[in-house]
N, C-alpha and C positions, 0 to 999 in steps of 0.2 A: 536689353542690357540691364535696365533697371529694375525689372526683373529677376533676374539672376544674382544681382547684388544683394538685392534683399534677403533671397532665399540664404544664401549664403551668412550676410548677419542674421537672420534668424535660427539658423545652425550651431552658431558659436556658442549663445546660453545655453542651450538644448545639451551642447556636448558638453560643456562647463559645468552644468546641474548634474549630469550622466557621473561626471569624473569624480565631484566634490562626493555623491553619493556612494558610488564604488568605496573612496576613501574612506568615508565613513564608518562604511560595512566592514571594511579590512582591521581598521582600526578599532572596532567596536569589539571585533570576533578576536582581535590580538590582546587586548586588554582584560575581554572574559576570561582566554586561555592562561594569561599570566595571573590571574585571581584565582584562578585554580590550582593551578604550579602552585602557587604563594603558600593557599592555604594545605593542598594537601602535604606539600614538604612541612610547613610548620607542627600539623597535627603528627607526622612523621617524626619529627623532631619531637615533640609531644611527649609522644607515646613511647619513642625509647630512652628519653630522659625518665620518667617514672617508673621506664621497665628496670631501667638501674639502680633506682633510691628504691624500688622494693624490693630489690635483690639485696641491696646493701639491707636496708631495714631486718631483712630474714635473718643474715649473718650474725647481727647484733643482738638478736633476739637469739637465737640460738648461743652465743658467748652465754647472755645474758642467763639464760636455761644454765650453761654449764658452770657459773659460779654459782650458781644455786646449788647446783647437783655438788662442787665439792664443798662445799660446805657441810651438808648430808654428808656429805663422803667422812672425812673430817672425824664428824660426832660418833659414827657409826665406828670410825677405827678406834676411836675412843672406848665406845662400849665390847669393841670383840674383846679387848683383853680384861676381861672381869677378874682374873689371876689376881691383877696388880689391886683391882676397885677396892675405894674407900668404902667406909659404913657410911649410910645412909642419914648419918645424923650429925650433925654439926657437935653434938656433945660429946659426940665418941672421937675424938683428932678433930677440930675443927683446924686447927694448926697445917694440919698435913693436909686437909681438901682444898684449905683457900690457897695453899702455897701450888700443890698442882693445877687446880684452875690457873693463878696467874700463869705458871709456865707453858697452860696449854692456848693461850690467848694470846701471849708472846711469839709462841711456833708459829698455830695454826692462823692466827691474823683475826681472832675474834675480840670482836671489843664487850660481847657480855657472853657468861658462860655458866647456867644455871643450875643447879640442881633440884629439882622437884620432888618431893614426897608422891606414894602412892595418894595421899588423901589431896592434893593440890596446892600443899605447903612450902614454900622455899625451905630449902636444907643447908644451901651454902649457895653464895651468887662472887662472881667478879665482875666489875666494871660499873657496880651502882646501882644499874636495873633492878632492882627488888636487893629485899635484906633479907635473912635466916626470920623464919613466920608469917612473912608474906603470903595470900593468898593468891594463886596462881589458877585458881581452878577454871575461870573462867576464859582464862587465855586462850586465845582460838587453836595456838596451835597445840598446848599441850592439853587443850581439853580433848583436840582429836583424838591425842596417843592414850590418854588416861581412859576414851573410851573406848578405840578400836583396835589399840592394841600393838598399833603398827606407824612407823616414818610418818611425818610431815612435812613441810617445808614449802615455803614461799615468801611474798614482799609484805612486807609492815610496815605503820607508822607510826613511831613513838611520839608523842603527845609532849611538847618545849618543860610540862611539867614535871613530864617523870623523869626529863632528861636534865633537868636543873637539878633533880640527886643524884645524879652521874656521876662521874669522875671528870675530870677538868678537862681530858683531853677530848672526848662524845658530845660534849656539851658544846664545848667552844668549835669545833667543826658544825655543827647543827648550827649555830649564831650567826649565820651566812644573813648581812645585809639587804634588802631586797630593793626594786626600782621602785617607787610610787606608780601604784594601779591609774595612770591617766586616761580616763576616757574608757574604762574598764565597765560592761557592763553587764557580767556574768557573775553567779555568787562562786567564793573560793575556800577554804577553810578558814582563812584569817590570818591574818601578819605575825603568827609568833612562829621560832623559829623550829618546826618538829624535826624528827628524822624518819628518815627513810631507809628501812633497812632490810637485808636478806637475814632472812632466820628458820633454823629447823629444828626440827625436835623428835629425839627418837627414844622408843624404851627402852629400860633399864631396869630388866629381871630381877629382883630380890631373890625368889625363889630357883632351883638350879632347873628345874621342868618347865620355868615357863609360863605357870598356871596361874602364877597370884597377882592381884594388880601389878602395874609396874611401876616404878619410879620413871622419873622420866629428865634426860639430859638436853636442853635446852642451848642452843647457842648461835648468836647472832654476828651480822659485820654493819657497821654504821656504812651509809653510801655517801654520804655527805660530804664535800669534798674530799672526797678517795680516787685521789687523782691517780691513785697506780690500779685500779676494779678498771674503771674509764678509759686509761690510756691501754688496757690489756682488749676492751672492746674495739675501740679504735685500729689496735694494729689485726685484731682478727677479720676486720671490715675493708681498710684500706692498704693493709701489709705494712712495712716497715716503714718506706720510701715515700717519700714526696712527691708530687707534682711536679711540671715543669716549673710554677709559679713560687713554689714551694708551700702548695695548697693541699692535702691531699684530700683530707674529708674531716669532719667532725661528730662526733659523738656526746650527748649531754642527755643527762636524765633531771627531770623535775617535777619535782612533788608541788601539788596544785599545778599552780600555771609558774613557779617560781623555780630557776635552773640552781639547782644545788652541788652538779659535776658536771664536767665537761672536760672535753679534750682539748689542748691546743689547736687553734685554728689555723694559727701557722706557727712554724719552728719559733721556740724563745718569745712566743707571744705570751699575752695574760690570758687567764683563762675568762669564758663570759661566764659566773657565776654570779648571781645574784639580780641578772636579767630575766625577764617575764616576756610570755608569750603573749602573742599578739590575739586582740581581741575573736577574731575570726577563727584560729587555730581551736584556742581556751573554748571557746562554744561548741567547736566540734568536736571536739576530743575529750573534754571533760564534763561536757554537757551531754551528749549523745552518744561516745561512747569508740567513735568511727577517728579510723587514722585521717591526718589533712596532709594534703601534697600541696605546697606552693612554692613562691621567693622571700626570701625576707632579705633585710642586713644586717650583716655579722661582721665584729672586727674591720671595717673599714669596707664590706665589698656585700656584693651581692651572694646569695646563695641558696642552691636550688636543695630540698628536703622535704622528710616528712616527719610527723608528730605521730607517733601510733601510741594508744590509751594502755596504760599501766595500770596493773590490777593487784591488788590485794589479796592475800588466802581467802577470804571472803569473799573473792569476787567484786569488789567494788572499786572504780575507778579513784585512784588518787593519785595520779602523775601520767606521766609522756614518757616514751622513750622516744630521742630524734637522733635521727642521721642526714646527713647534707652533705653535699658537695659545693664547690666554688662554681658560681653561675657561667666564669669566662667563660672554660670551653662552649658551652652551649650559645651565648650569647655571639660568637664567633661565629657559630653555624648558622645562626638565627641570622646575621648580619649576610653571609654569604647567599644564603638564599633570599635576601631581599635584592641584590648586587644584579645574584643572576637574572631574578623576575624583572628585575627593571633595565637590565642589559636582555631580555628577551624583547619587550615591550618597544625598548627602542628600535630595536634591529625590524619589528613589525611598522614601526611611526617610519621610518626610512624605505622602505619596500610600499608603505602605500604612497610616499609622497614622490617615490621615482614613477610610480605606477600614474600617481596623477598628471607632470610633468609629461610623461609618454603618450597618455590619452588627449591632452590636451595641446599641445603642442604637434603642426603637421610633420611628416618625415622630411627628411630634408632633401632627398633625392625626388619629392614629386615638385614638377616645373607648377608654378604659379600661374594661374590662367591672365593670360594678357591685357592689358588695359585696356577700354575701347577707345579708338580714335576721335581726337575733337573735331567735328565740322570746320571744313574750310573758310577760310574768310574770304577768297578768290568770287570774283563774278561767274554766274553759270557762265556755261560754254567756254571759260577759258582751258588754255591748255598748258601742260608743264611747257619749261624751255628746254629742257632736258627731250633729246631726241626728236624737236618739230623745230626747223624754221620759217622764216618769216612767208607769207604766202607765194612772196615770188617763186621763190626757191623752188615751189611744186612745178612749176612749168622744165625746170629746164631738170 
């Protein structure tokens, strides 16, 4: 019997080691599998949040193309009606050219509107940008036309200098306050306030064949707080409508690392103008050349976007175009797939610890093996009373 009892304790940690390990294993392999759920739903989540912000990016970038083009567009219906064209020389009507320039800046939305000599001479300007004998010849885009012949058009930046002889309204749009570069460790252009502008420039035939140098008609739009260029990107990006939160998405352009337009971030908000990008962004975008996808904060909340590098006729990086969305939805998603990983997890912690309880624990339907009996304390040879009387009793 003592014996068998032992074997029996010696059973129990054997199966209690058996069961604790089981659990383990269960719990080890349920914990993998929700790290992977985790991560792959995240990267999932990932992947179609910036498959969104570079769709949106695309749209913007294409608006952005198409203010360009009419602008072009614009100079170019200018130049088809040569019927009407003035002379070429500020002496001959100056009167009549600066009086249609202003009208045609008033229409078509241009804040400077040049006219160029074949030799590279201003002839007549509105808006301040250059005076009648200015030297234009160098200007990227109308040295294009003066040497090839043909449209130009693209983003420029005008220099706080030339735009301090502007007209009061270019200037004072360009004087956008900026944030103090904290902790900034990237170079940027400098703190004065330029502008940032879309400008084209097409010829302007003297001659009726075609042949002879051209003149050439220059005309630009300040981007600098032009809150209705920006808000026209925005609705071709995100449509008309809001969000549930009344978020829909934002749009801001910024020369260097400093936001000079922007869309409202939510209805009846301020615009973020005069805010700078974040160190991490600025280095990659304006350093290197490459769009950046992350989160930042905007207006009170988080927000997912991206920064893609803004180039000059020249080629050369001098701003960002950004587009963003409001992080909630995502962080929604983000939340529910943590919920469900760890409503998996549990559901695996509860399955190995009934699995432990059952291994460990005997069935309840098997009979318990019996106690053994204690030795009698009776003398040998005695007998129960039960069923023997006394010795007479055998006789009769």
């Amino acid at each position: 019997m003592d014996t068998k009892g032992g074997q029996a304790a010696s059973r129990a940690p054997a199966r209690l080691r058996f069961a604790l390990g089981i659990t383990a294993a269960v719990l080890a392999v349920a914990a993998g599998l929700a790290s992977v759920l985790f991560v792959g739903a995240s990267r999932l989540l990932s992947a179609e949040v910036e498959a969104q912000i570079r769709s949106d990016l695309g749209l913007a970038r294409a608006a952005y193309d198409d203010g360009l083009s009419r602008l072009l567009g614009e100079l170019k219906g200018v130049v088809s009606g040569r019927s009407s064209r003035p002379p070429l020389s500020s002496g001959e009507g100056p009167g009549n050219l600066a009086e249609m320039f202003g009208s045609l800046c008033r229409r078509a939305g241009f804040d400077v509107l040049t006219l160029v000599g074949p030799d590279g001479v201003v002839v007549e300007s509105a808006g301040g940008l250059g005076a009648a004998g200015d030297d234009w010849s160098e200007q990227v885009l109308v040295a294009r036309v003066l040497r090839e012949g043909r449209a130009a058009a693209g983003t420029l930046v005008v220099p706080a200098a030339a735009l301090a002889l502007a007209e009061a309204g270019p200037a004072e749009r360009a004087a956008a306050a900026g944030e103090p570069r904290v902790g900034a460790t990237t170079p940027v252009r400098g703190e004065s306030p330029d502008g940032l502008m879309l400008a084209a420039a097409v010829p302007w035939f003297e001659a009726t064949d075609g042949v002879a140098p051209p003149a050439v008609l220059y005309g630009a739009r300040l981007l600098n707080r032009d809150d209705e260029f920006v808000d026209a990107l925005a609705e071709r990006v995100f449509g008309s409508g809001a969000g549930r939160d009344g978020r829909a998405g934002m749009v801001a352009l910024c020369l260097d690392d400093l936001r000079i337009a922007a869309s409202a971030p939510v209805p009846e908000a301020a615009r973020p103008l005069g805010t700078r990008l974040g160190d991490d962004a600025r280095r990659q975008v304006l350093l290197r050349g490459r769009d950046w996808i992350g989160r930042e904060p905007q207006a009170g909340a988080w927000w997912s976007g991206v920064y893609a590098p803004l180039r000059d006729a020249a080629g050369r990086v001098v701003g960002a175009l950004y587009v963003g969305r409001p992080d909630a939805p995502y962080a929604r998603a983000r939340r529910a797939t943590l919920v469900t990983t760890l409503g998996a997890l549990g559901l695996a912690t509860l399955a190995a610890l009934a699995l432990l309880l059952r291994l460990f624990r005997p069935p309840l339907d098997r009979p318990s093996p019996a106690a053994p009996r204690p030795p009698s304390s009776r003398p040998a040879g005695t007998r129960d009373r039960a069923g023997a009387g006394p010795p007479g009793n055998a006789a009769a």
